[in-house]
C-alpha positions in Angstrom: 0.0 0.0 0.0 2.9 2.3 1.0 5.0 2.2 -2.6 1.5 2.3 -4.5 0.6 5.9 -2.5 4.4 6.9 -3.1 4.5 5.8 -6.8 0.7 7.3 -7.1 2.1 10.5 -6.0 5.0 10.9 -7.8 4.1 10.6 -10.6 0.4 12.2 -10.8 -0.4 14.2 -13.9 -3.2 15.8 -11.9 -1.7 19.6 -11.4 -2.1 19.3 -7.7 -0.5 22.1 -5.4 2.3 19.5 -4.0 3.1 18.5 -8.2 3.2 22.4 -9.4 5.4 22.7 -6.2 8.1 19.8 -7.0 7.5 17.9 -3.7 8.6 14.3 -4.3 8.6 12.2 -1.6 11.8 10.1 -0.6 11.0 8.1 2.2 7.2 7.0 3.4 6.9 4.3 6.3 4.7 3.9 9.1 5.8 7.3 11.7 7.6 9.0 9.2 7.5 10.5 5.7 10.1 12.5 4.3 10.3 14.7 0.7 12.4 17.3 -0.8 11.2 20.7 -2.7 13.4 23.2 -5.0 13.2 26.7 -3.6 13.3 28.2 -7.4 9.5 28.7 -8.3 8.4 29.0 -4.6 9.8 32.0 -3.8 8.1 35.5 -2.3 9.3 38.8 -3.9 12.0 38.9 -2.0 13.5 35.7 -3.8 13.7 33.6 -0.7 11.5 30.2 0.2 8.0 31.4 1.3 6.8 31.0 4.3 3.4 29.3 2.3 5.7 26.5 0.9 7.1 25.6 3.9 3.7 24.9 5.5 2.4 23.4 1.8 5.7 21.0 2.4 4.8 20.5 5.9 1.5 19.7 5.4 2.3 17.3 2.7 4.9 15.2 4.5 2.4 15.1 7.7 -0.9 14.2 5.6 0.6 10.8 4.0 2.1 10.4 7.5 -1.2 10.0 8.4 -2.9 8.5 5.3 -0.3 5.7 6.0 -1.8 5.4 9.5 -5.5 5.5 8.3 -4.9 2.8 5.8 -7.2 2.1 2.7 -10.5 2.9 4.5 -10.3 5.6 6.2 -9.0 9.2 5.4 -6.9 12.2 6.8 -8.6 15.5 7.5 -5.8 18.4 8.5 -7.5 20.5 10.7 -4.2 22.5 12.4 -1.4 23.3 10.9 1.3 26.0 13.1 4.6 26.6 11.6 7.6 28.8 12.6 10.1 29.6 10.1 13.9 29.9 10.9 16.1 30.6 8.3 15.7 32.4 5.1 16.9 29.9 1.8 17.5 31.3 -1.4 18.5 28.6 -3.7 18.7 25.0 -3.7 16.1 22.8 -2.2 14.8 22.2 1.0 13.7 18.2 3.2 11.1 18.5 5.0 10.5 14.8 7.6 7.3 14.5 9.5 7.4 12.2 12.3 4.7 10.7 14.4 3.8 12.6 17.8 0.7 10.8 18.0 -1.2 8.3 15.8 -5.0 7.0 17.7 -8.4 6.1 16.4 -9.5 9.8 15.3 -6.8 11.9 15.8 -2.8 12.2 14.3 -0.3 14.3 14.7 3.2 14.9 13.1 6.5 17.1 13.7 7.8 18.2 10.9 11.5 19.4 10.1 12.2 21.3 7.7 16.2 21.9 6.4 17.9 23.6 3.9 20.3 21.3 1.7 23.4 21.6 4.4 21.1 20.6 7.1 20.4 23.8 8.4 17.0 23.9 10.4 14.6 26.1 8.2 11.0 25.3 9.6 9.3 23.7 12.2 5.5 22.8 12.0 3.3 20.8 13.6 0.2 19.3 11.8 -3.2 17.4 13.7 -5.3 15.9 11.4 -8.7 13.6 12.1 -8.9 10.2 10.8 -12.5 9.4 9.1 -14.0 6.9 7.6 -13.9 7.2 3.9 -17.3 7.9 2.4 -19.3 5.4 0.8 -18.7 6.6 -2.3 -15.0 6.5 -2.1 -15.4 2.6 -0.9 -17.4 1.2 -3.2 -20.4 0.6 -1.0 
């Protein structure tokens, strides 16, 4: 299930935020999920990382966290996402790993690290999301 939702993801045609942003996914196992994005193209005026991507990475990384944790039946809702940004990048690309904090019945919740490409802590964000059955539409039923 785990390489089909990586495989799935990488290389979806759909034109998805996380696609039009160049987050590919490296590593995806139960309790963590890690992915890299370029900084060029996801810049603010100011030509450094916005603070936007870094929570779109974030929130990425943490959501298949947590669809790994559902499984096939049931779904991820986000419904908090807090991040605080720590270092300005301008070039290169930037890893951001989520981690399990927490992974019950109806609730998730992930760390997630953001670094620059020499390791250097960039963001840190923290995303809860509710776990749901899938509708019946979505099941087949």
């Amino acid at each position: 299930m785990v390489n089909d939702m990586v495989e799935r993801f990488n290389g979806s045609s759909d034109g998805g935020l996380a696609q039009r942003m160049g987050i590919v996914i490296t590593i995806a196992e139960p309790g963590l999920v890690a992915a890299t994005m370029p900084v060029a193209g996801n810049t603010q005026p100011y030509g450094l990382l916005h603070g936007g991507a870094s929570a779109a990475l974030a929130e990425t990384v943490g959501s298949i966290a947590g669809a790994i944790h559902a499984g096939p039946n049931r779904m991820i809702v986000g419904v908090d996402l807090s991040c605080t940004h720590h270092r300005a990048v301008r070039s290169g690309s930037v890893t951001g790993v989520a981690t399990a904090l927490h992974e019950g019945g109806t609730v998730a919740s992930y760390a997630i690290r953001i670094a620059d490409d020499e390791d250097r802590l960039v963001c840190t964000a923290r995303l809860t999301c509710l776990v749901r059955a899938l509708p019946a539409r979505e099941t087949g039923q």
